[in-house]
DOTITOR-891762 format. One record per residue (C-alpha): residue in three letters; x, y, z; residue number from 1. Coordinates in nm, 3 decimals, always signed. Layout:
<marke residuo="ALA" x="X" y="Y" z="Z" num="NUM"/>
...
END
This chain:
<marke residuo="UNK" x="+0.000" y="+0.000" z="+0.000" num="1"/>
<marke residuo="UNK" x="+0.290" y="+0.244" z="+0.093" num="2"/>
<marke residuo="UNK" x="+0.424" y="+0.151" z="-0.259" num="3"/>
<marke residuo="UNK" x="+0.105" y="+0.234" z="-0.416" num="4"/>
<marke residuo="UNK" x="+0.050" y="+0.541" z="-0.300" num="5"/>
<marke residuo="UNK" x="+0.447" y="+0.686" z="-0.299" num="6"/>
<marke residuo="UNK" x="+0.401" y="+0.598" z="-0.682" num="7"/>
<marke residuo="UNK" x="+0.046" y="+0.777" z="-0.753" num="8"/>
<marke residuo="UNK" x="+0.230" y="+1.116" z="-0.510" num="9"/>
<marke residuo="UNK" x="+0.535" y="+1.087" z="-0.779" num="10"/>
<marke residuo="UNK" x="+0.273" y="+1.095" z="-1.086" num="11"/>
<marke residuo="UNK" x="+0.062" y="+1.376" z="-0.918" num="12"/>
<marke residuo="UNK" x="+0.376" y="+1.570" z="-0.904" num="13"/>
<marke residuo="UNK" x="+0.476" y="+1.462" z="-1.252" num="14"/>
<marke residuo="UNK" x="+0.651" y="+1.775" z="-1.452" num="15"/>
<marke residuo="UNK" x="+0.558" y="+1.650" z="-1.771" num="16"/>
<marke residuo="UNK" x="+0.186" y="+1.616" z="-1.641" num="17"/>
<marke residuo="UNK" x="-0.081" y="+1.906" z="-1.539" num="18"/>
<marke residuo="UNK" x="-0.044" y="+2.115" z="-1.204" num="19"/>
<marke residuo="UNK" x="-0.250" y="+2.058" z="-0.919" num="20"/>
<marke residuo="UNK" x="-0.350" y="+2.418" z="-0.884" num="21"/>
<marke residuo="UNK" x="-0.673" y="+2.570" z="-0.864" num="22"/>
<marke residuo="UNK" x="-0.583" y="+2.708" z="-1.234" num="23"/>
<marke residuo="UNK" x="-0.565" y="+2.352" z="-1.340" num="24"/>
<marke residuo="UNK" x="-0.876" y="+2.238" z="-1.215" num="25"/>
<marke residuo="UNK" x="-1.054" y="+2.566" z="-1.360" num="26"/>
<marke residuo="UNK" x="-0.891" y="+2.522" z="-1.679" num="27"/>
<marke residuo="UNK" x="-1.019" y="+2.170" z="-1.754" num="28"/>
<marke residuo="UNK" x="-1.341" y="+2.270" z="-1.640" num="29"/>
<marke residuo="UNK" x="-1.382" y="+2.606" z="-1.799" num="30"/>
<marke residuo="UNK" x="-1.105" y="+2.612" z="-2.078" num="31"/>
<marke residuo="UNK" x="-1.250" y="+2.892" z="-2.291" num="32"/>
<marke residuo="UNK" x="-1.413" y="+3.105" z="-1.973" num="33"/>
<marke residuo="UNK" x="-1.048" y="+3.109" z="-1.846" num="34"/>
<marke residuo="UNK" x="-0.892" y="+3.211" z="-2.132" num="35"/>
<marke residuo="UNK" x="-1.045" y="+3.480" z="-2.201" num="36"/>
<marke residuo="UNK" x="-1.112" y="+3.654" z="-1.852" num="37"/>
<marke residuo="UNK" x="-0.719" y="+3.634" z="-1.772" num="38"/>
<marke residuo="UNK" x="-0.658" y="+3.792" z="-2.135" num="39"/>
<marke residuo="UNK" x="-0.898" y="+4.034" z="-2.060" num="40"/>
<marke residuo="UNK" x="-0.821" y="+4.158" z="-1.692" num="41"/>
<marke residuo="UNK" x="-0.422" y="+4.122" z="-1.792" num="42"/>
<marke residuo="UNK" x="-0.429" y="+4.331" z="-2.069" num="43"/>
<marke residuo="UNK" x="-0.695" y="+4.546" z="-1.968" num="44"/>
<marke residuo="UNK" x="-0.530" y="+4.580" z="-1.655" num="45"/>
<marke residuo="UNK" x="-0.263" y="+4.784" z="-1.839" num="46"/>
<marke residuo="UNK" x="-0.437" y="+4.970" z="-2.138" num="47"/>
<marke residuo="UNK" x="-0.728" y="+5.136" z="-1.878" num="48"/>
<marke residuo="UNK" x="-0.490" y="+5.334" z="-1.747" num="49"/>
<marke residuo="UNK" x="-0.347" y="+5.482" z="-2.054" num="50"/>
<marke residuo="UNK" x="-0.742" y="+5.530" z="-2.140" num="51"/>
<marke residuo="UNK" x="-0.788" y="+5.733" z="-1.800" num="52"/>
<marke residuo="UNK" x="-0.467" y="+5.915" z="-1.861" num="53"/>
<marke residuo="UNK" x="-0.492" y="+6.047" z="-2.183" num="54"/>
<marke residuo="UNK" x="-0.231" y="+6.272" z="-2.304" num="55"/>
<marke residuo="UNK" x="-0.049" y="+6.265" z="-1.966" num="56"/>
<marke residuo="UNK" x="+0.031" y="+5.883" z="-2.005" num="57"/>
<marke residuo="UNK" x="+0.456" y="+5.887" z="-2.008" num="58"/>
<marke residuo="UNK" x="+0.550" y="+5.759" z="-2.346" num="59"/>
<marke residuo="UNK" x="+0.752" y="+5.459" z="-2.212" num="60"/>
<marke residuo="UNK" x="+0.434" y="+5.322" z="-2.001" num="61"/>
<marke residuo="UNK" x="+0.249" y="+5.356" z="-2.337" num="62"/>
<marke residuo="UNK" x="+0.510" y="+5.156" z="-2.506" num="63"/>
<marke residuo="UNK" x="+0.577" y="+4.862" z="-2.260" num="64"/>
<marke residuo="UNK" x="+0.204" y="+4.876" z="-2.182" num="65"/>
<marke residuo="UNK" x="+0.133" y="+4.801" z="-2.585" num="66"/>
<marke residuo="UNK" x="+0.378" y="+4.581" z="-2.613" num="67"/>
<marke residuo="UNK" x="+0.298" y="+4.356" z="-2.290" num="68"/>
<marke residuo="UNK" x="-0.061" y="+4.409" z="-2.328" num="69"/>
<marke residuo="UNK" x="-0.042" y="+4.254" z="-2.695" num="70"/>
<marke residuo="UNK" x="+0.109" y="+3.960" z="-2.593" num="71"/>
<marke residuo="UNK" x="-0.115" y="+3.816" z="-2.332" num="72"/>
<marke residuo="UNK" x="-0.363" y="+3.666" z="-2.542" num="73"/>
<marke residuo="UNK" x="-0.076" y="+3.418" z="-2.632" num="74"/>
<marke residuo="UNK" x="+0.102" y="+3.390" z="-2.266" num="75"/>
<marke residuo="UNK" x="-0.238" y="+3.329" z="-2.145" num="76"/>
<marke residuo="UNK" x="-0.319" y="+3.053" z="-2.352" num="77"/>
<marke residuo="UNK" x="+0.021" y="+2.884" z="-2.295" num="78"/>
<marke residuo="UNK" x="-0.006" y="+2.934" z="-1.932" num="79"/>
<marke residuo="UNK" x="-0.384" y="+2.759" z="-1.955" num="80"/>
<marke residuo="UNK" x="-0.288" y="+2.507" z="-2.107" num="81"/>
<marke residuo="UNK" x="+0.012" y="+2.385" z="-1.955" num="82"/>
<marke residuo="UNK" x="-0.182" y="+2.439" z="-1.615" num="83"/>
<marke residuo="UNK" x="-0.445" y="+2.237" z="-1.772" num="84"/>
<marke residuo="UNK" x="-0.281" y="+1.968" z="-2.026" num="85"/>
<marke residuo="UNK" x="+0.088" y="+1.946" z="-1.869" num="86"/>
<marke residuo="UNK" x="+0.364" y="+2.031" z="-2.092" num="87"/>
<marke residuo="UNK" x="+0.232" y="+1.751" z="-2.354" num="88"/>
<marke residuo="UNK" x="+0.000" y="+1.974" z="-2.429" num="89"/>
<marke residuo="UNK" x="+0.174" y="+2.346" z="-2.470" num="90"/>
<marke residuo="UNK" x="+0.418" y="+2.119" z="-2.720" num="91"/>
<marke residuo="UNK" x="+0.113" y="+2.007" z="-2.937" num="92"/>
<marke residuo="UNK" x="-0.026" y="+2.414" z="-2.914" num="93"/>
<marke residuo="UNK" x="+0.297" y="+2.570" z="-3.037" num="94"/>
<marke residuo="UNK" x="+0.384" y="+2.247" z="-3.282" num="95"/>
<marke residuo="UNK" x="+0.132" y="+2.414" z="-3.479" num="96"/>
<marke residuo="UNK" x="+0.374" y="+2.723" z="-3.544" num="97"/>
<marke residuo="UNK" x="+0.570" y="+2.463" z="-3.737" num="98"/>
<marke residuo="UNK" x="+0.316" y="+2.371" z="-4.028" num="99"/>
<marke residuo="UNK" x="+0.447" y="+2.557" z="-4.326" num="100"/>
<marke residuo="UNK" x="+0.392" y="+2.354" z="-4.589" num="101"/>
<marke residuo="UNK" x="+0.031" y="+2.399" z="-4.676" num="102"/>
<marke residuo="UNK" x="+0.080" y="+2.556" z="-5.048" num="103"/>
<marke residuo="UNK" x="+0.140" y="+2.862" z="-5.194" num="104"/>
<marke residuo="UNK" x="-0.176" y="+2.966" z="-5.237" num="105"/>
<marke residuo="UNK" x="-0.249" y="+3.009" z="-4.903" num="106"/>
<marke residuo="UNK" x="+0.080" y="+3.220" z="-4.901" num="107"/>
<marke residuo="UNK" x="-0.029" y="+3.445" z="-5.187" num="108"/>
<marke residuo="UNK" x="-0.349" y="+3.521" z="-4.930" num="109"/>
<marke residuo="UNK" x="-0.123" y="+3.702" z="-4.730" num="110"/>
<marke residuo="UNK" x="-0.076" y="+3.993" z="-4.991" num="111"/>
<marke residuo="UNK" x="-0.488" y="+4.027" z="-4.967" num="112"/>
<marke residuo="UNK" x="-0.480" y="+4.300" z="-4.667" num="113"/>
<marke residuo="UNK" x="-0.208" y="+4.504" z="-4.851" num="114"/>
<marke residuo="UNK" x="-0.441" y="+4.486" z="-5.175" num="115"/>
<marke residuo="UNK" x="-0.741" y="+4.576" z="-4.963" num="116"/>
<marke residuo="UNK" x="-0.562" y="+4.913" z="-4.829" num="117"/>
<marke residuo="UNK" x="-0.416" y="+4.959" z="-5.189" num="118"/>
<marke residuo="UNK" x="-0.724" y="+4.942" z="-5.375" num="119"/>
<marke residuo="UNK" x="-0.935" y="+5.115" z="-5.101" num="120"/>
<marke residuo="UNK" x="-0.689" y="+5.409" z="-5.111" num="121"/>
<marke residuo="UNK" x="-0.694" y="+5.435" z="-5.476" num="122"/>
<marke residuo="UNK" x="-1.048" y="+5.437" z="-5.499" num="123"/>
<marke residuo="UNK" x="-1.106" y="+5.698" z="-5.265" num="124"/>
<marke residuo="UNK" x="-0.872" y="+5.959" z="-5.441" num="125"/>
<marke residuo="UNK" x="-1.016" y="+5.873" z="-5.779" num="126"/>
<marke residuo="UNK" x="-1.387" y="+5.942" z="-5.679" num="127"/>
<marke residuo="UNK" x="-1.315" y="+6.235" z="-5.399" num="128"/>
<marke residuo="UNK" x="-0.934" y="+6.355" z="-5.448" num="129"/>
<marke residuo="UNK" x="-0.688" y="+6.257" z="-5.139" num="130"/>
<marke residuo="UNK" x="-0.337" y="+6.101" z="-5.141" num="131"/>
<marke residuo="UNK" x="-0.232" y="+5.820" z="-5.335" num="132"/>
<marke residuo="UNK" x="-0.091" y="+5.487" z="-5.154" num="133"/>
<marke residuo="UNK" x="+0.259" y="+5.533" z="-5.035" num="134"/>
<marke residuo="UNK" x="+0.471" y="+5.350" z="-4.810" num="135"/>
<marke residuo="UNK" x="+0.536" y="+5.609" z="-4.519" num="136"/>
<marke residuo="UNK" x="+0.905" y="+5.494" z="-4.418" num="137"/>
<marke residuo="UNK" x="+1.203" y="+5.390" z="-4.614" num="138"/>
<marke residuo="UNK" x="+1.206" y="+5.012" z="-4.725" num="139"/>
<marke residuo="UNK" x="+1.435" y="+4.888" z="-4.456" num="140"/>
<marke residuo="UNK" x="+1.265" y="+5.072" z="-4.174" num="141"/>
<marke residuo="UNK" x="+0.958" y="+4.901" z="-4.314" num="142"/>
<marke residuo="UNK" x="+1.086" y="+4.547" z="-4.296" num="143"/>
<marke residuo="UNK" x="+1.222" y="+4.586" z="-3.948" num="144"/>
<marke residuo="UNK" x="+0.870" y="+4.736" z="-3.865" num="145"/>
<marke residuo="UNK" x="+0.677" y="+4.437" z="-3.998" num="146"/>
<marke residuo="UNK" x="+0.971" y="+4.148" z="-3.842" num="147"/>
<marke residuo="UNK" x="+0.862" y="+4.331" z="-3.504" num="148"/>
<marke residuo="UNK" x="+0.491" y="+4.283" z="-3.591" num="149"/>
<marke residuo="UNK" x="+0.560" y="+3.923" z="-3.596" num="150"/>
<marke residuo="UNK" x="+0.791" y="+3.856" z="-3.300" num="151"/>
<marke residuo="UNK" x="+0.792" y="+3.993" z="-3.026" num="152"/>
<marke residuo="UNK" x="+0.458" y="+4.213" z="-3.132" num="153"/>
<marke residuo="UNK" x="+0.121" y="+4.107" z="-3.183" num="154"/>
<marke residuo="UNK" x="+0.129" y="+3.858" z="-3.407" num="155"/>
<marke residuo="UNK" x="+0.325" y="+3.627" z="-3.244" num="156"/>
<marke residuo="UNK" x="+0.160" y="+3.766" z="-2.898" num="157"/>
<marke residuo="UNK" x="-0.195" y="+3.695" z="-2.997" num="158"/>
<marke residuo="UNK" x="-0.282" y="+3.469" z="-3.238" num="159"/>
<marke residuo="UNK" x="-0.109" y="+3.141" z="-3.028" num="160"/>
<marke residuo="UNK" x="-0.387" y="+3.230" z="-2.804" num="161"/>
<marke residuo="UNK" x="-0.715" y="+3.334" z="-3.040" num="162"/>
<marke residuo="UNK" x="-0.655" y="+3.138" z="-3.360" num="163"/>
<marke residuo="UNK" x="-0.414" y="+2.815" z="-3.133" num="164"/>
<marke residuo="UNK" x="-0.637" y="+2.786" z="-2.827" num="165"/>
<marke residuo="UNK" x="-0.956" y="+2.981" z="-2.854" num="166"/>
<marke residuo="UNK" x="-1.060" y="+2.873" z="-3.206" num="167"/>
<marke residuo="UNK" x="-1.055" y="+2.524" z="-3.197" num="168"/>
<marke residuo="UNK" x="-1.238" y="+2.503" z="-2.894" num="169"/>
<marke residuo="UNK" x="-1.514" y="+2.720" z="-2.975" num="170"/>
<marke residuo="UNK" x="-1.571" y="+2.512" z="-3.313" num="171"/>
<marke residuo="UNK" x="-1.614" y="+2.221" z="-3.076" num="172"/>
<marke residuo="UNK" x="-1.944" y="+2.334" z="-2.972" num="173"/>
<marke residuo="UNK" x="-2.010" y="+2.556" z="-3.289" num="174"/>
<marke residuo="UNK" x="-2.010" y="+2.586" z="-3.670" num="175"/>
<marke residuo="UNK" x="-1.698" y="+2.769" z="-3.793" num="176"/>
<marke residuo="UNK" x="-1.880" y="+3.054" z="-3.910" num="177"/>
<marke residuo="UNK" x="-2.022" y="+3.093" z="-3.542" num="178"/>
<marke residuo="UNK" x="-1.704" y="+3.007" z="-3.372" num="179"/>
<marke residuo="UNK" x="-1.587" y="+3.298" z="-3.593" num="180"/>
<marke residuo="UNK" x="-1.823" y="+3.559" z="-3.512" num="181"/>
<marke residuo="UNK" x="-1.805" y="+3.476" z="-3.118" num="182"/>
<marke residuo="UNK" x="-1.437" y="+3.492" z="-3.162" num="183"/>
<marke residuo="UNK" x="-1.442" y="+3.827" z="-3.375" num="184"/>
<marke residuo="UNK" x="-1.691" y="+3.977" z="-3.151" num="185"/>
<marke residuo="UNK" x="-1.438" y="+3.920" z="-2.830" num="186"/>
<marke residuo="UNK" x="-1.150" y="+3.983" z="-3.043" num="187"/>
<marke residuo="UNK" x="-1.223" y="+4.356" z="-3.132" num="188"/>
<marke residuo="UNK" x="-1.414" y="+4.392" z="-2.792" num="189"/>
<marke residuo="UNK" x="-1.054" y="+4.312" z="-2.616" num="190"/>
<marke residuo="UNK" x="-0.956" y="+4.619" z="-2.814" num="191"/>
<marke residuo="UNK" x="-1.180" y="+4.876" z="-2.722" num="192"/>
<marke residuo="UNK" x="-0.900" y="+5.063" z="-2.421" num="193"/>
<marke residuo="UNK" x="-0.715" y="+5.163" z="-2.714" num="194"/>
<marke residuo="UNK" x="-0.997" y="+5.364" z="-2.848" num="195"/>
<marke residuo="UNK" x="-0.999" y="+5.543" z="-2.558" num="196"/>
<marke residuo="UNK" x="-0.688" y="+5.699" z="-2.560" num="197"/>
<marke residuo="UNK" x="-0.771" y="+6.023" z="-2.769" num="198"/>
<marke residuo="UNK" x="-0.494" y="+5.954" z="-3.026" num="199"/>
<marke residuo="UNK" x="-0.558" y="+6.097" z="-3.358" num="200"/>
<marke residuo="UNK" x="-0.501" y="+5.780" z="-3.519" num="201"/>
<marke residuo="UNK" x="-0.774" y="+5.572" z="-3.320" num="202"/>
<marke residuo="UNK" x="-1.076" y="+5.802" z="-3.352" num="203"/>
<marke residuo="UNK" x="-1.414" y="+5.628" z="-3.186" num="204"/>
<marke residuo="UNK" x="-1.574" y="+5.754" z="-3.489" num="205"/>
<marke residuo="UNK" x="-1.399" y="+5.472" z="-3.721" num="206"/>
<marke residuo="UNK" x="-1.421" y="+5.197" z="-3.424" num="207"/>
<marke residuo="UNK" x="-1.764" y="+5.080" z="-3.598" num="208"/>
<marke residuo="UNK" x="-1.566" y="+5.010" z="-3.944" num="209"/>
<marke residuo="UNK" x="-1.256" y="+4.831" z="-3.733" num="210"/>
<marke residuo="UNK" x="-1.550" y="+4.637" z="-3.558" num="211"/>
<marke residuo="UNK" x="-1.674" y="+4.533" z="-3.934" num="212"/>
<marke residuo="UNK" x="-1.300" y="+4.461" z="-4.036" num="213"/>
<marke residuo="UNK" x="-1.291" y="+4.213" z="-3.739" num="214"/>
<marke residuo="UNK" x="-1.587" y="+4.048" z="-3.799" num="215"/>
<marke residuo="UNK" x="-1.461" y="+3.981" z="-4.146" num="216"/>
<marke residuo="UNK" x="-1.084" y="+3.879" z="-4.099" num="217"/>
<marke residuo="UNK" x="-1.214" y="+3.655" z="-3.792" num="218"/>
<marke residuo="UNK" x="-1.362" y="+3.464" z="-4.057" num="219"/>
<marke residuo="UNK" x="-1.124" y="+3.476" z="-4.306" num="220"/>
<marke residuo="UNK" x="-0.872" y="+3.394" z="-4.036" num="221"/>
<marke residuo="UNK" x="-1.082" y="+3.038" z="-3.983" num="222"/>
<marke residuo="UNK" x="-1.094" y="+2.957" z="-4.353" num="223"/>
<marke residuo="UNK" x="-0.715" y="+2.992" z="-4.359" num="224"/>
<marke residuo="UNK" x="-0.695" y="+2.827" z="-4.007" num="225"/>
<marke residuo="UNK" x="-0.901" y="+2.502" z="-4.147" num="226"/>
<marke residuo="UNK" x="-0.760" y="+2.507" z="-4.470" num="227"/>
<marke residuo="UNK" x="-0.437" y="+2.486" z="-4.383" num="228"/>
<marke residuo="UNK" x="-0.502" y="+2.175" z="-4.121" num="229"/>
<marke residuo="UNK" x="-0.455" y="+2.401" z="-3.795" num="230"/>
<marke residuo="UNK" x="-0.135" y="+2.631" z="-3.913" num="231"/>
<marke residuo="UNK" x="-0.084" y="+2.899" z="-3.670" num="232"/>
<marke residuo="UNK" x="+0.255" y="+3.015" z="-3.883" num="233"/>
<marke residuo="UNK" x="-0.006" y="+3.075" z="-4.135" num="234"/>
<marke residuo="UNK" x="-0.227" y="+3.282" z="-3.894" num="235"/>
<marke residuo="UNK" x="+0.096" y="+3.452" z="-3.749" num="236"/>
<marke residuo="UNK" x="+0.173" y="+3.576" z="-4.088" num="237"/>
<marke residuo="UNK" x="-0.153" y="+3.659" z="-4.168" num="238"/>
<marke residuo="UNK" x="-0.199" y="+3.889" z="-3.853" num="239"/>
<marke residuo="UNK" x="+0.142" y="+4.091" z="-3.947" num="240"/>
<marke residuo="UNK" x="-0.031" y="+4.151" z="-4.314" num="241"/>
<marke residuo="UNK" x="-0.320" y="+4.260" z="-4.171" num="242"/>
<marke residuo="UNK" x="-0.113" y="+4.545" z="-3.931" num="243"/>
<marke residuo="UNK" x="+0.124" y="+4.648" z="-4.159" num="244"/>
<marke residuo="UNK" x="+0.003" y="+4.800" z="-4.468" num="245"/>
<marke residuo="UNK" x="-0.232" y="+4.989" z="-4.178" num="246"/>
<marke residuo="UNK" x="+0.043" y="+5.088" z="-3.975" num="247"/>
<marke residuo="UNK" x="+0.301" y="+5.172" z="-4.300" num="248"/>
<marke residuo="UNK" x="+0.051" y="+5.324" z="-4.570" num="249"/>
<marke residuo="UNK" x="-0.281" y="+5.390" z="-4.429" num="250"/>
<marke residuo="UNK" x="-0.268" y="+5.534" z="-4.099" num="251"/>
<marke residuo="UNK" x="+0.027" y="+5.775" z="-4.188" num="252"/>
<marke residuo="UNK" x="-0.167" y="+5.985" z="-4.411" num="253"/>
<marke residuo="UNK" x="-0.404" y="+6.138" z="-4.101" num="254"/>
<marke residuo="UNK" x="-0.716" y="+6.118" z="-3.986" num="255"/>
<marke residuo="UNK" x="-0.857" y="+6.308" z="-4.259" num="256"/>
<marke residuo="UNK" x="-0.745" y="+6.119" z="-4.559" num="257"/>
<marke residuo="UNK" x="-0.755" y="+5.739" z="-4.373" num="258"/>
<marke residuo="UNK" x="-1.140" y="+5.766" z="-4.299" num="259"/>
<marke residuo="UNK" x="-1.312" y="+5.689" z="-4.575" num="260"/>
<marke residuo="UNK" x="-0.998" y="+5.446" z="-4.690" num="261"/>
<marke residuo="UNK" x="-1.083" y="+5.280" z="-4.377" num="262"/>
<marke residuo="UNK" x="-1.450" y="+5.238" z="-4.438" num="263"/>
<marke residuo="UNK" x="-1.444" y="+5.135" z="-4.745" num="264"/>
<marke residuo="UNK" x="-1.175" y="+4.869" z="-4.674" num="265"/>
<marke residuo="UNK" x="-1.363" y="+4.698" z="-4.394" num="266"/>
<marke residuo="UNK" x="-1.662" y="+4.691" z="-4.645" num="267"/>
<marke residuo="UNK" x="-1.425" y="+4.535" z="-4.896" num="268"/>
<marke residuo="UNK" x="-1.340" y="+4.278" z="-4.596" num="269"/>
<marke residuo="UNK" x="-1.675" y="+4.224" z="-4.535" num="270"/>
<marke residuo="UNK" x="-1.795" y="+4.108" z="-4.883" num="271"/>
<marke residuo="UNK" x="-1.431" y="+3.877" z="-4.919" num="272"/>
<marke residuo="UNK" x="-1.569" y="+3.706" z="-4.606" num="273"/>
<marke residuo="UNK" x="-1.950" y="+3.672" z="-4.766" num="274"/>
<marke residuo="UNK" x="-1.806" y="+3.507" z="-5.062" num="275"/>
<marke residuo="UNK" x="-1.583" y="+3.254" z="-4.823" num="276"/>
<marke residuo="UNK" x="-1.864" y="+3.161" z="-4.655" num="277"/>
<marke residuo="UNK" x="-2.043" y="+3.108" z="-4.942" num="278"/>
<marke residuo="UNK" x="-1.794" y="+2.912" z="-5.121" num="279"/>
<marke residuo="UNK" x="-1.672" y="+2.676" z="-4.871" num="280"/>
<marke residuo="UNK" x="-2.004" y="+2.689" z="-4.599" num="281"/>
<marke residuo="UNK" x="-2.091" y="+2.829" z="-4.275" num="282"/>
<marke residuo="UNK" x="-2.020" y="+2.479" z="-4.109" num="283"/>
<marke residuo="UNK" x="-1.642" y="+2.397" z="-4.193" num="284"/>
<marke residuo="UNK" x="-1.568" y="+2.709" z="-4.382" num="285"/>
<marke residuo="UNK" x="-1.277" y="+2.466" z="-4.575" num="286"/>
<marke residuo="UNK" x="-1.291" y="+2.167" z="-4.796" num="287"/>
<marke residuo="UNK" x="-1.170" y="+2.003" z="-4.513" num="288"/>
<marke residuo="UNK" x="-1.333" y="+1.947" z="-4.164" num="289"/>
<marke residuo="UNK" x="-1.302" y="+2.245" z="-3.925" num="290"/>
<marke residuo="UNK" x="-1.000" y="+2.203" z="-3.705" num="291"/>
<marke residuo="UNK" x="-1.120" y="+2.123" z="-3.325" num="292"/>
<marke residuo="UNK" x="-0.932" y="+2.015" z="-2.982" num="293"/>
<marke residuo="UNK" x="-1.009" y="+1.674" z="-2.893" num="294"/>
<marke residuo="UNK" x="-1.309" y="+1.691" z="-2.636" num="295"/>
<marke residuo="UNK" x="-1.137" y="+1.357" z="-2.463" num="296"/>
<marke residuo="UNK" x="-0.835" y="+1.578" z="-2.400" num="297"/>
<marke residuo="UNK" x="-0.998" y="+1.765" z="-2.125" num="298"/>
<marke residuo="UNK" x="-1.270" y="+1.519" z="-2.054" num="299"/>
<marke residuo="UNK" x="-1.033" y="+1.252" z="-1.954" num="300"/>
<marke residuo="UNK" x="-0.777" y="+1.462" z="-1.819" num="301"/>
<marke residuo="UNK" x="-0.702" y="+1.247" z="-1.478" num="302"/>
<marke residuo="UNK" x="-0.800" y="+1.426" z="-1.189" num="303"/>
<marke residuo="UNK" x="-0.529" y="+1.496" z="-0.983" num="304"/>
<marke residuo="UNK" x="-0.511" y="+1.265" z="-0.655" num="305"/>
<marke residuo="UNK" x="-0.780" y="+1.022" z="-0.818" num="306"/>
<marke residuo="UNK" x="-0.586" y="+0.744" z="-0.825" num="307"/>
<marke residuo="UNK" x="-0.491" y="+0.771" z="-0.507" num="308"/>
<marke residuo="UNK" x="-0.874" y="+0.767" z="-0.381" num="309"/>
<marke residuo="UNK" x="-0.940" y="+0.488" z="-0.591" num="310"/>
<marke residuo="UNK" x="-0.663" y="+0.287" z="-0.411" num="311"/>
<marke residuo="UNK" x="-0.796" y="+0.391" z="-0.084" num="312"/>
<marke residuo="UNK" x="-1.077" y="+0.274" z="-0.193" num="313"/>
<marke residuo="UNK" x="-0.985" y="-0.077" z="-0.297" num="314"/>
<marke residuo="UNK" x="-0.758" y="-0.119" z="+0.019" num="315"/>
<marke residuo="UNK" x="-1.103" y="-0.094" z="+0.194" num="316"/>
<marke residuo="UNK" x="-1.288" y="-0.326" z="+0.015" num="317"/>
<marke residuo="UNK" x="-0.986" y="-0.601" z="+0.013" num="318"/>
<marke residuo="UNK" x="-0.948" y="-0.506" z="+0.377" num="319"/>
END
């Protein structure tokens, strides 16, 4: 019996295995609930205060607090799961970074956000005058912009937790056209601090359009994700195309000249994601079936000191 029950201690305190914590046993009960209330309150927890303080926020808070704040959704998610799955489980999240080769198609989608802000520009100063489509900086400034964009910024920072853990469990329960608009609905919600900081480049009056825009890329962001059998590189790279031609062409040229650019792109986005949806269906949104997490993996998870009850247990009834 000693023997028994030294060995069943040694597995609860297993490394490789999930922690005993009341995180753990939240986690496997409320995977998605958990996610997104510790990515909420971190990041929150940092971008309310640059909403209350305004102009008067010191530029290096702003900074760190962006930069942080951005990569919780992903820290979050890693931190979940390895509190709920063990470490098995954070190696099959980020093994996902790894899937590359899924065609080049599904690389060539990556140039879609630039063409969006391209042709939404041009349009726009044919039919009402304004600037043309520029690229703001010089080329190399603009490269080391967008490798930042991907790691450490907010590509990198949030996808591993929206696209890696938040979308497959939500298309669990849901179709992937659902699991997409729940997803794109908290996704640009998570946003809103930044809104609130009275910069000229985040006016609330073009919130509603970025609210469309994430609507639309949340789905276009699962028919990639499905597609391309669960690639989170894929959705990495597509979050740093979506920021950049934003942060490099569009947002540059001032609040004047970006607004109706800006509309008119997220209506563009809107009517890409209509036609992906009608294409490939509201249920899988791919050819393929909708990528999910195993419900077994948290419905079996053993619960940590049950084996040692169930030896107490049978020591009793042999006794």
């Amino acid at each position: 019996m000693l023997t028994k029950r030294s060995d069943t201690k040694q597995a609860d305190r297993d490394p490789a295995g999930p922690t005993t914590t009341g995180l753990s046993r939240l986690a496997r009960r409320h995977p998605l609930a958990s996610f997104f209330v510790l990515a909420y309150a971190l990041s929150w927890a940092l971008w309310i205060p640059m909403s209350v303080m305004r102009d008067a926020t010191p530029a290096i808070y702003g900074s760190l607090a962006i930069l942080i704040g951005s990569s919780v959704p992903s820290a979050v998610a890693i931190l979940v799961t390895a509190a709920s799955l063990g470490k098995g489980g954070v190696r099959r999240l980020l093994r996902r970074l790894l899937i590359w080769r899924v065609g080049l198609r599904w690389y060539l989608l990556l140039l879609l956000p630039t063409a969006l802000v391209v042709i939404s520009i041009t349009v726009v100063a044919v039919l009402v005058g304004g600037p043309t489509a520029t690229l703001a900086v010089p080329v190399v400034s603009a490269v080391i912009t967008v490798a930042f964009m991907t790691f450490p910024g907010s590509a990198v920072g949030e996808e591993i937790g929206w696209r890696g853990y938040a979308l497959p469990r939500l298309q669990v329960r849901h179709s992937a056209v659902t699991a997409s608009l729940i997803l794109g609905a908290l996704h640009t919600l998570w946003h809103l601090p930044l809104w609130f900081r009275g910069l000229a480049d985040h006016p609330l009056s073009v919130f509603p359009a970025f609210a469309i825009q994430g609507f639309a890329f949340a789905i276009i962001y699962t028919w990639l994700y499905n597609s391309t059998k669960g690639s989170l590189l894929l959705a990495v790279l597509f979050h740093t195309a979506t920021n950049a031609p934003l942060t490099l062409v569009l947002l540059p040229m001032g609040v004047e000249d970006f607004t109706g650019p800006f509309w008119l792109m997220a209506a563009l986005s809107a009517v890409a994601a209509i036609i992906v949806v009608a294409v490939f269906g509201p249920s899988q949104l791919s050819r393929q079936q909708r990528q999910q997490e195993p419900q077994q993996r948290s419905s079996i998870t053993p619960v940590p000191g049950a084996d040692l009850a169930e030896s107490r247990r049978r020591n009793n009834v042999d006794a």
